[in-house]
ZALOFI-585248 format. One record per residue: x, y, z of N, C-alpha, C in turn; residue in three letters. Coordinates in pm, whole numbers, padded with zeros to 5 digits, always signed. Layout:
N
XYZXYZXYZALA;...
//
This chain:
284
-00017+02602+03103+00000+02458+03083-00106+02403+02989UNK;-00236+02461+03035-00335+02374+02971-00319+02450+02772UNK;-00247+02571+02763-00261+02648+02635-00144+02541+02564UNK;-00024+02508+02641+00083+02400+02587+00020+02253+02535UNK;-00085+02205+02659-00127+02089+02599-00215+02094+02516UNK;-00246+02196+02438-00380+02216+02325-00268+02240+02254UNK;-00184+02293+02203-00075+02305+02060-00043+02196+02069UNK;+00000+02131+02154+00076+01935+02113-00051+01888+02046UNK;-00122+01856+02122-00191+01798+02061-00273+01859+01902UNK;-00259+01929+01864-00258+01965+01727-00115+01972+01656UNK;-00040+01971+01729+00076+01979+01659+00114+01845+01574UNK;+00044+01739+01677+00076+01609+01620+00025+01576+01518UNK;-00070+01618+01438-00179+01588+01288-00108+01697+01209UNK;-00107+01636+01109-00066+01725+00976-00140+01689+00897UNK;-00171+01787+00759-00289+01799+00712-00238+01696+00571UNK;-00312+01571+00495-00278+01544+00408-00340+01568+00248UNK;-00478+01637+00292-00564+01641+00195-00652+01641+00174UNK;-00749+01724+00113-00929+01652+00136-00958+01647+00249UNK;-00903+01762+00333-00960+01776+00509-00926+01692+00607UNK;-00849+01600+00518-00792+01486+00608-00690+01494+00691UNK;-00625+01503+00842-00508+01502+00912-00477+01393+00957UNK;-00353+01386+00986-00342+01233+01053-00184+01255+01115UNK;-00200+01150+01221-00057+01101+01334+00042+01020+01281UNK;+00035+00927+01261+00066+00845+01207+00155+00903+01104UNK;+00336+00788+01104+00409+00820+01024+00393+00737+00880UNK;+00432+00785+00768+00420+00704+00639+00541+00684+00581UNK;+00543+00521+00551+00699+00501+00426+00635+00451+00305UNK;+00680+00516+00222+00595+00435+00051+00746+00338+00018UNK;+00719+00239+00001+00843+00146-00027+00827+00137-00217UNK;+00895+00156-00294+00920+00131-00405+01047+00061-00449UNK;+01015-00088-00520+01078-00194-00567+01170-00094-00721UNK;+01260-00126-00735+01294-00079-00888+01427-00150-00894UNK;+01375-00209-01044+01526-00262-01147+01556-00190-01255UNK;+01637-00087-01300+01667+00009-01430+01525+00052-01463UNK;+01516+00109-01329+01382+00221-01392+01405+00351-01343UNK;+01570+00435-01394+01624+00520-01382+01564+00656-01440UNK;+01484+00639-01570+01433+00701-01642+01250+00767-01581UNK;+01240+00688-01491+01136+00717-01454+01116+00760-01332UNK;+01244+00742-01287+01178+00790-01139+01190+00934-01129UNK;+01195+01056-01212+01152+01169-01154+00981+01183-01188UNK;+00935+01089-01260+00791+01128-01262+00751+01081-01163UNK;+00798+00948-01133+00749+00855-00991+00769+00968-00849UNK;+00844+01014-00796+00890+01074-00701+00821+01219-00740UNK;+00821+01254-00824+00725+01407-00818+00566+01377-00762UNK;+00551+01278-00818+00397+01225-00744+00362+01188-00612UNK;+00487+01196-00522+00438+01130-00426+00431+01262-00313UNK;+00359+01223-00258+00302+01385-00186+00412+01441-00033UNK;+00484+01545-00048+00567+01584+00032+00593+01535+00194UNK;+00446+01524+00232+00400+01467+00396+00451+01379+00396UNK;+00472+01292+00309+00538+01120+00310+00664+01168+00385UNK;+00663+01097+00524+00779+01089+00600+00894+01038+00561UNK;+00909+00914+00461+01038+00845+00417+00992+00767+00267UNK;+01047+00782+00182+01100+00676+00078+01133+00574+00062UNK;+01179+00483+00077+01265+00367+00045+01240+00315-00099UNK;+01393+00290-00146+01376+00262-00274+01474+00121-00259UNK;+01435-00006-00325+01548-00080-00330+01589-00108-00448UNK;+01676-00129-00465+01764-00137-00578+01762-00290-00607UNK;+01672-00346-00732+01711-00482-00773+01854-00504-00879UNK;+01967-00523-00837+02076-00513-00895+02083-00434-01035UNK;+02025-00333-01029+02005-00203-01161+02146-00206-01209UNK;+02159-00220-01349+02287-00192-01439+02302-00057-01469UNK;+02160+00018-01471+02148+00166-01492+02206+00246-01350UNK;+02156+00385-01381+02192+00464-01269+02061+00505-01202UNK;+01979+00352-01165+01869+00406-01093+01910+00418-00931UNK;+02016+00427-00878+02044+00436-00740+02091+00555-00714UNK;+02170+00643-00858+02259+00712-00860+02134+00858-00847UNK;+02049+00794-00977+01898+00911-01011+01827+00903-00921UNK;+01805+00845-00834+01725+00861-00688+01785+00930-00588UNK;+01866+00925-00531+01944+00997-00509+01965+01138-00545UNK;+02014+01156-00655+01995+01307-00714+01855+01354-00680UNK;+01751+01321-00723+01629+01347-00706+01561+01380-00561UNK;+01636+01274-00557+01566+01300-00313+01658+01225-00255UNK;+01711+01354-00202+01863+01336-00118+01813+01208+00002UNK;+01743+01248-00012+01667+01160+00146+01622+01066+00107UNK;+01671+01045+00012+01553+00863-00001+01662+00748+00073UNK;+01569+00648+00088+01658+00537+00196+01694+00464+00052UNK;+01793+00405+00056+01819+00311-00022+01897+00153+00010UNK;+01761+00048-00019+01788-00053+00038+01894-00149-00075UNK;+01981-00206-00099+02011-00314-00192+01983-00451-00186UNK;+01882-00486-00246+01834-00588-00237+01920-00683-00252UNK;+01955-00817-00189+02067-00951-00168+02014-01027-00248UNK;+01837-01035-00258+01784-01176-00303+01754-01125-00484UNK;+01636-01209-00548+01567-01178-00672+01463-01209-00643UNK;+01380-01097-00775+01207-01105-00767+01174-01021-00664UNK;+01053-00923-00739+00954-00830-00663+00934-00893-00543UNK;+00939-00984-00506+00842-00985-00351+01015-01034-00250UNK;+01097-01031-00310+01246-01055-00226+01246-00894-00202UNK;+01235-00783-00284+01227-00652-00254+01189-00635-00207UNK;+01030-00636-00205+00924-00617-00110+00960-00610+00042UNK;+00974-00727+00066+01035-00721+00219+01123-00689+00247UNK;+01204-00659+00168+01317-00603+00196+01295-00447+00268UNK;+01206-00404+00140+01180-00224+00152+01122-00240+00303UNK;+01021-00338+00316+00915-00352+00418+01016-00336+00536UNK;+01055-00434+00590+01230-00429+00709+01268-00325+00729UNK;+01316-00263+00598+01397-00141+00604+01320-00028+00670UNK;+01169-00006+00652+01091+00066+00659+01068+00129+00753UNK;+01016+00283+00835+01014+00278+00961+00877+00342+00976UNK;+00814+00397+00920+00685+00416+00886+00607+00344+01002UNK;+00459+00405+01075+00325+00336+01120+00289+00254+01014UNK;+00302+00364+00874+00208+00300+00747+00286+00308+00617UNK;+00291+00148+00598+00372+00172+00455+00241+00114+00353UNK;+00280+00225+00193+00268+00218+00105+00338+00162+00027UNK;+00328+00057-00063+00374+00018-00150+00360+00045-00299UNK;+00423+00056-00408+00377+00143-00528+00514+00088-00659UNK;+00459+00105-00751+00578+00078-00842+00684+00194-00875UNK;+00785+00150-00980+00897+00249-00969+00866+00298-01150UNK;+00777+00219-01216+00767+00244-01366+00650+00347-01419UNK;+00625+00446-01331+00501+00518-01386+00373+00463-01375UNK;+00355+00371-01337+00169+00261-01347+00101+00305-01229UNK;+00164+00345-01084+00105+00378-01006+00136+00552-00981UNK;+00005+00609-00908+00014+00788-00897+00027+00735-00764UNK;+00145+00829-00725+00145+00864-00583+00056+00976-00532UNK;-00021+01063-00581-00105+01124-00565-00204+01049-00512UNK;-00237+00918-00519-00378+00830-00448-00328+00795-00331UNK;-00207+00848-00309-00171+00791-00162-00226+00830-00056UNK;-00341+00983-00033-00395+01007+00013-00514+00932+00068UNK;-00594+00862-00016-00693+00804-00036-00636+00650+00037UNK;-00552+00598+00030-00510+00469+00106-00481+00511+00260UNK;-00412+00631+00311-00380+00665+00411-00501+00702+00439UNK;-00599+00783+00391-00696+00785+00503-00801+00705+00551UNK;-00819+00576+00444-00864+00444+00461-00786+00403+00601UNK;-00704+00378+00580-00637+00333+00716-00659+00429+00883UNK;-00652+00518+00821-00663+00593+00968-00816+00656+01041UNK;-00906+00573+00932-01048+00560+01003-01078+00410+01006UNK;-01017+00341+01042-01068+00168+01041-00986+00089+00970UNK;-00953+00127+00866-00889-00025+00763-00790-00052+00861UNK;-00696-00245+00822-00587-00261+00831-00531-00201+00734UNK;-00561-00261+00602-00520-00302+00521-00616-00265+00418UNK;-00522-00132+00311-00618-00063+00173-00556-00148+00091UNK;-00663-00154+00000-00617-00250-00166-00662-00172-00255UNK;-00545-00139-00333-00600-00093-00467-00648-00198-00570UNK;-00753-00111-00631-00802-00185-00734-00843-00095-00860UNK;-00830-00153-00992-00853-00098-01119-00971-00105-01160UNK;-01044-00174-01073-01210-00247-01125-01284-00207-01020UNK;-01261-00162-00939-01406-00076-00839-01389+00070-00907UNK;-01539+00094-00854-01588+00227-00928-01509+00324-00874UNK;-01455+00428-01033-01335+00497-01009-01220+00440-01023UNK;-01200+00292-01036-01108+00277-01089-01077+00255-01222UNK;-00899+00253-01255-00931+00217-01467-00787+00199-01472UNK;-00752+00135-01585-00658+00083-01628-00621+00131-01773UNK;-00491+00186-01776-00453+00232-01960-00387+00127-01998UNK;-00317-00037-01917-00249-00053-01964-00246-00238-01932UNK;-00362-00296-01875-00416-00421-01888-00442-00470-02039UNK;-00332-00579-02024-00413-00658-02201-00513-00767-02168UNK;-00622-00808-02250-00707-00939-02242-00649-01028-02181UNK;-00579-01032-02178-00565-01208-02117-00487-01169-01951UNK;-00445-01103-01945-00411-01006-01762-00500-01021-01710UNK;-00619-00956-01794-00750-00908-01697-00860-01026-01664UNK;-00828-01129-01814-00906-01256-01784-00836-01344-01660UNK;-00709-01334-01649-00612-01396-01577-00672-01375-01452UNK;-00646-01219-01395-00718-01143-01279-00845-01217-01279UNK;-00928-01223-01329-01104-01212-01277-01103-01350-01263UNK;-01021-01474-01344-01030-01629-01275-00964-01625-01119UNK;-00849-01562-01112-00812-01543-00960-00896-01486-00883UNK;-00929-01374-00928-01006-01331-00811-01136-01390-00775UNK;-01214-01470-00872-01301-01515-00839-01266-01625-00714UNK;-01157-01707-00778-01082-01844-00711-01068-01795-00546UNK;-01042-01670-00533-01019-01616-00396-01124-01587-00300UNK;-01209-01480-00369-01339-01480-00309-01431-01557-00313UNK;-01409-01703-00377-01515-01837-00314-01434-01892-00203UNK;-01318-01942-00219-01270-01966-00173-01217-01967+00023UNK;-01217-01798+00020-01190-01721+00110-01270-01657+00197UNK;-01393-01622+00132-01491-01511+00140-01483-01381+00131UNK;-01378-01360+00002-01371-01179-00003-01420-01177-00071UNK;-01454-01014-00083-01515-00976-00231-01393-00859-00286UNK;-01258-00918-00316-01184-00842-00412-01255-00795-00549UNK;-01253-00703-00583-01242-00639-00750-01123-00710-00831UNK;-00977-00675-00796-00929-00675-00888-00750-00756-00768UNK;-00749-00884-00801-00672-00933-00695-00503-00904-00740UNK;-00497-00906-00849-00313-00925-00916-00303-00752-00907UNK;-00313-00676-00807-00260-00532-00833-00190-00517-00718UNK;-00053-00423-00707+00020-00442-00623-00008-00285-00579UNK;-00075-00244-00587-00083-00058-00527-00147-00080-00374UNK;-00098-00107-00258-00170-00113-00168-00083-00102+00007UNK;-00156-00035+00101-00080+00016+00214-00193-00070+00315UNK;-00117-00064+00412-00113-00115+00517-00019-00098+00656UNK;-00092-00101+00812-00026-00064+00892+00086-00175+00935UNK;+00228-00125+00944+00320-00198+00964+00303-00275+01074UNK;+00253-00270+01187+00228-00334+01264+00153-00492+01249UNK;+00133-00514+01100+00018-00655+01085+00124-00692+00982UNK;+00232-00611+00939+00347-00734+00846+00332-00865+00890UNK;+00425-00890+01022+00409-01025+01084+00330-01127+01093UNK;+00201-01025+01106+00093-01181+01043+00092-01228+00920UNK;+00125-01142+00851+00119-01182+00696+00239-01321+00646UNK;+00293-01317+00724+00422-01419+00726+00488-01422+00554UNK;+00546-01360+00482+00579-01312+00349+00685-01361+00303UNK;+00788-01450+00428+00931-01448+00378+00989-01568+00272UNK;+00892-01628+00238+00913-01746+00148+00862-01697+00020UNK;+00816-01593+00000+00737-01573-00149+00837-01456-00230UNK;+00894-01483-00296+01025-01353-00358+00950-01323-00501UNK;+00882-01381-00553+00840-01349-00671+00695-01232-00673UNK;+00636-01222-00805+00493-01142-00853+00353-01177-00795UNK;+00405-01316-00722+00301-01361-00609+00236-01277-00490UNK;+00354-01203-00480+00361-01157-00346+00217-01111-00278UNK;+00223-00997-00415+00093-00957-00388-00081-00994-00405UNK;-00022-01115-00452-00157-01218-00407-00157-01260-00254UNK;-00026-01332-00246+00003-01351-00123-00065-01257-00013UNK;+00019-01106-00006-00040-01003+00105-00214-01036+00125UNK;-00264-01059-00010-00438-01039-00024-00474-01141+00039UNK;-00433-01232+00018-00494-01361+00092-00438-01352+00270UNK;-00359-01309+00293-00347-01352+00409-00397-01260+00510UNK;-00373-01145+00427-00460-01007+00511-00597-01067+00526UNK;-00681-01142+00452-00793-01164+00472-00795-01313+00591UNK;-00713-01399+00566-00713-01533+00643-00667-01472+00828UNK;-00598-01388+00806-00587-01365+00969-00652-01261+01030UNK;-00801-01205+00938-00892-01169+00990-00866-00970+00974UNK;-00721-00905+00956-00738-00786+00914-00877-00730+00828UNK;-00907-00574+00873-00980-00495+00803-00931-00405+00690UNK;-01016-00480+00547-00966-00506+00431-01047-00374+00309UNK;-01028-00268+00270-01052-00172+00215-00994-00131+00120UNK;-01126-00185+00001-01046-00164-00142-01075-00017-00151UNK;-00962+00045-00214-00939+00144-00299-00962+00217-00423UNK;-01040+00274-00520-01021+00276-00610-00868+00300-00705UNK;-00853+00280-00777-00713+00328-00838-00683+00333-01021UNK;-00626+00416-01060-00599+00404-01190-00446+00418-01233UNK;-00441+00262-01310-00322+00223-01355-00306+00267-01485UNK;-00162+00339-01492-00120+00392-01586-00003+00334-01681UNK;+00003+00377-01830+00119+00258-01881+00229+00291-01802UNK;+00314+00165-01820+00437+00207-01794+00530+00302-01918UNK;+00619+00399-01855+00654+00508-01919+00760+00509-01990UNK;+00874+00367-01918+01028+00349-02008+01043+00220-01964UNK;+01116+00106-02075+01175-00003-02054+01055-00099-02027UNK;+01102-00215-01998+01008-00358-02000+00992-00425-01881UNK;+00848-00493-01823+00803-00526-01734+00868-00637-01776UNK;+00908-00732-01592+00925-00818-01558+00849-00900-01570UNK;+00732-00905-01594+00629-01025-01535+00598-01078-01645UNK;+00581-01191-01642+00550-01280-01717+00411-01365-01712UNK;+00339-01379-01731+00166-01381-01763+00147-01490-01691UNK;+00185-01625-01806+00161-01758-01762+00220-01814-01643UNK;+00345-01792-01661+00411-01813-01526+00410-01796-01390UNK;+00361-01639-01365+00364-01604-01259+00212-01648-01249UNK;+00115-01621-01350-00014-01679-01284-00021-01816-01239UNK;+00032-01907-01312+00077-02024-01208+00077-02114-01098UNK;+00205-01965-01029+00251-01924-00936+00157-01971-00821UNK;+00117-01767-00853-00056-01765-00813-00138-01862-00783UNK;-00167-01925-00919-00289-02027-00876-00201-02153-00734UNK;-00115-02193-00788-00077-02296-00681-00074-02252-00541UNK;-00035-02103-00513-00042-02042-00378-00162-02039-00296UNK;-00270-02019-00398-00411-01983-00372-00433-02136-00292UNK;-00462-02248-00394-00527-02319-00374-00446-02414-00296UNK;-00283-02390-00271-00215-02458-00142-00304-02384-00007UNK;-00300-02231-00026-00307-02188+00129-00473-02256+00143UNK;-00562-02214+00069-00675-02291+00092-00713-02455+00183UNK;-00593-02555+00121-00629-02637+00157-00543-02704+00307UNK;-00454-02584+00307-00384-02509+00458-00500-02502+00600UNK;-00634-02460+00554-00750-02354+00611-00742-02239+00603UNK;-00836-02250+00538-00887-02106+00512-00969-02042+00631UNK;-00936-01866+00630-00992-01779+00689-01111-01699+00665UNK;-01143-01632+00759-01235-01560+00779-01201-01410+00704UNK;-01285-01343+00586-01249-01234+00583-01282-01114+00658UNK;-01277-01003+00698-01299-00896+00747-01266-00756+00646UNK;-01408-00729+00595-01391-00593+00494-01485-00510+00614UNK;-01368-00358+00520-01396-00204+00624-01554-00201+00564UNK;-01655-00269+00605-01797-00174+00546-01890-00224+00672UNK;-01902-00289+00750-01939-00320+00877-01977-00269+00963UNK;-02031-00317+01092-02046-00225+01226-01898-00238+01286UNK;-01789-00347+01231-01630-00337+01319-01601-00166+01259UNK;-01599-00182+01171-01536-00065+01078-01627+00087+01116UNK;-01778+00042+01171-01811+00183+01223-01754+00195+01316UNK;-01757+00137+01414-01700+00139+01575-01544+00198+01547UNK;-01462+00183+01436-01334+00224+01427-01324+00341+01408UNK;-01422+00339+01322-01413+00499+01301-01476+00636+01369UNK;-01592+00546+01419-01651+00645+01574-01532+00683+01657UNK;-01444+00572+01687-01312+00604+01786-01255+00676+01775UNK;-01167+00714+01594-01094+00752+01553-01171+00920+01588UNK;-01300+00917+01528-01354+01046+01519-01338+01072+01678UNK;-01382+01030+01793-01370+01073+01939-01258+01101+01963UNK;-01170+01044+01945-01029+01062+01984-00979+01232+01899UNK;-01005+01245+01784-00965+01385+01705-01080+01488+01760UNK;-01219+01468+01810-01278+01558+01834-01230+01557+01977UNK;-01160+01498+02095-01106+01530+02196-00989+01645+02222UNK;-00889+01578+02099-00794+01689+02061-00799+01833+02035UNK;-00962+01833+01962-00940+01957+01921-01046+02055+02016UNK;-01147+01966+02118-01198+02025+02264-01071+02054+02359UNK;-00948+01955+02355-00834+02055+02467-00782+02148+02375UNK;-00780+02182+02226-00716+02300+02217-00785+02424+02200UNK;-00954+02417+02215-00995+02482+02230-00989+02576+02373UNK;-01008+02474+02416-01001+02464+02600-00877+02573+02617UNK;-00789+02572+02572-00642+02596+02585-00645+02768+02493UNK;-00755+02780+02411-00741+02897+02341-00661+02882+02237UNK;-00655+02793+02179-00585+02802+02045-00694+02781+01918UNK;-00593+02833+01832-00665+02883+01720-00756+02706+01643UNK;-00807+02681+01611-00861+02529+01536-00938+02598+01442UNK;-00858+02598+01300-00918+02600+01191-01053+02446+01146UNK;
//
């Protein structure tokens, strides 16, 4: 009995990388409109352990539902009803069944290869990983001047505002445990906001907030949606509505909360692997 309960309990961690194992199931949700052409580079990147896919389909004229599909029999495929990245967003999010979804683009800009690095943020303390292009280790091939000036007035606007200390706030590469969707309350924002939105609110309802490094890559075929002035806008009016809403308290993973999380996390895996010792099984 006791040799049975030392294999479960290793049975349940699978290894993701960099020594890292983890319980916890993962969905990477990816938004795409006729970015048919790209998704075998997108989907070769994303690392096999990923429990589920979801891809939604923003009314694509191409055969990006048809090429996903071909590519990974198993991908979920949501059809999005509404318009705009962040009507997807939740959409994928809903659909999702994941502990931990990742979110990521469908145009080549994000490596699913860093998905490692967000998942194991999360499974020693974070709520909530943020990628960023501007913390060390991160970089960008494909920010123009006025994006990045755009970015650093927001993000400043946020972290006075708020009390974070974001790097780099307009980047949408970022995971989080499904379980804190609901606080985020998301369902009114369908546009490029969104992911300002997630940032701010992950921080206003007090989640543990862990930037990422990350490097954004060009996009590889066809033309971005977003539009500069506009959606920054957006942005700014969201910011400085939720602000005068009340503002929250932030909570970043660098703390004594965030040691205590991860002391746990560590007790709890060094327990596991004292019953499978106990039990005579092998623990590499």
């Amino acid at each position: 009995m006791g040799e049975v309960s030392g294999q479960n309990a290793l049975a349940a961690y699978r290894a993701i990388g960099g020594g890292v194992a983890i319980v916890p199931s993962v969905s990477v949700v990816v938004p795409a409109k006729n970015e048919s052409r790209n998704l075998a580079h997108v989907f070769s990147t994303i690392p096999e352990w990923v429990d589920e896919v979801v891809l939604v389909d923003g009314h694509s004229t191409d055969d990006t539902v048809a090429e996903a599909q071909r590519l990974l029999p198993s991908v979920k495929i949501v059809h999005q009803q509404g318009k705009g990245k962040g009507d997807a967003l939740i959409a994928g999010f809903e659909a999702a069944k994941g502990d931990i979804i990742v979110m990521m683009d469908a145009d080549g800009s994000t490596d699913g290869a860093e998905i490692p690095r967000f998942v194991a943020a999360l499974t020693t303390g974070a709520d909530f990983a943020k990628g960023s292009r501007f913390a060390s280790g991160g970089g960008s091939d494909d920010i123009t001047f006025n994006r990045h000036l755009g970015n650093r007035i927001l993000s400043t606007m946020v972290n006075i505002l708020f009390g974070t200390r974001y790097t780099d706030l307009c980047y949408g590469y970022n995971a989080f445990w499904a379980k804190h969707l609901a606080k985020m309350d998301l369902a009114e924002f369908t546009g490029f906001e969104i992911e300002t939105v997630m940032n701010v609110r992950a921080a206003k309802v007090g989640l543990s907030i862990q930037e990422i490094p990350s490097h954004e890559y060009n996009r590889l075929h066809g033309m971005s949606n977003l539009n500069v002035l506009r959606d920054g806008i957006r942005i700014g009016k969201f910011i400085v509505h939720e602000w005068l809403s009340g503002s929250g308290q932030a909570h970043w993973n660098s703390g004594s909360s965030a040691t205590a999380r991860r002391q746990e996390h560590q007790a709890r895996l060094e327990a596991s692997l004292v019953a499978a010792k106990t039990a005579d099984v092998e623990v590499p």
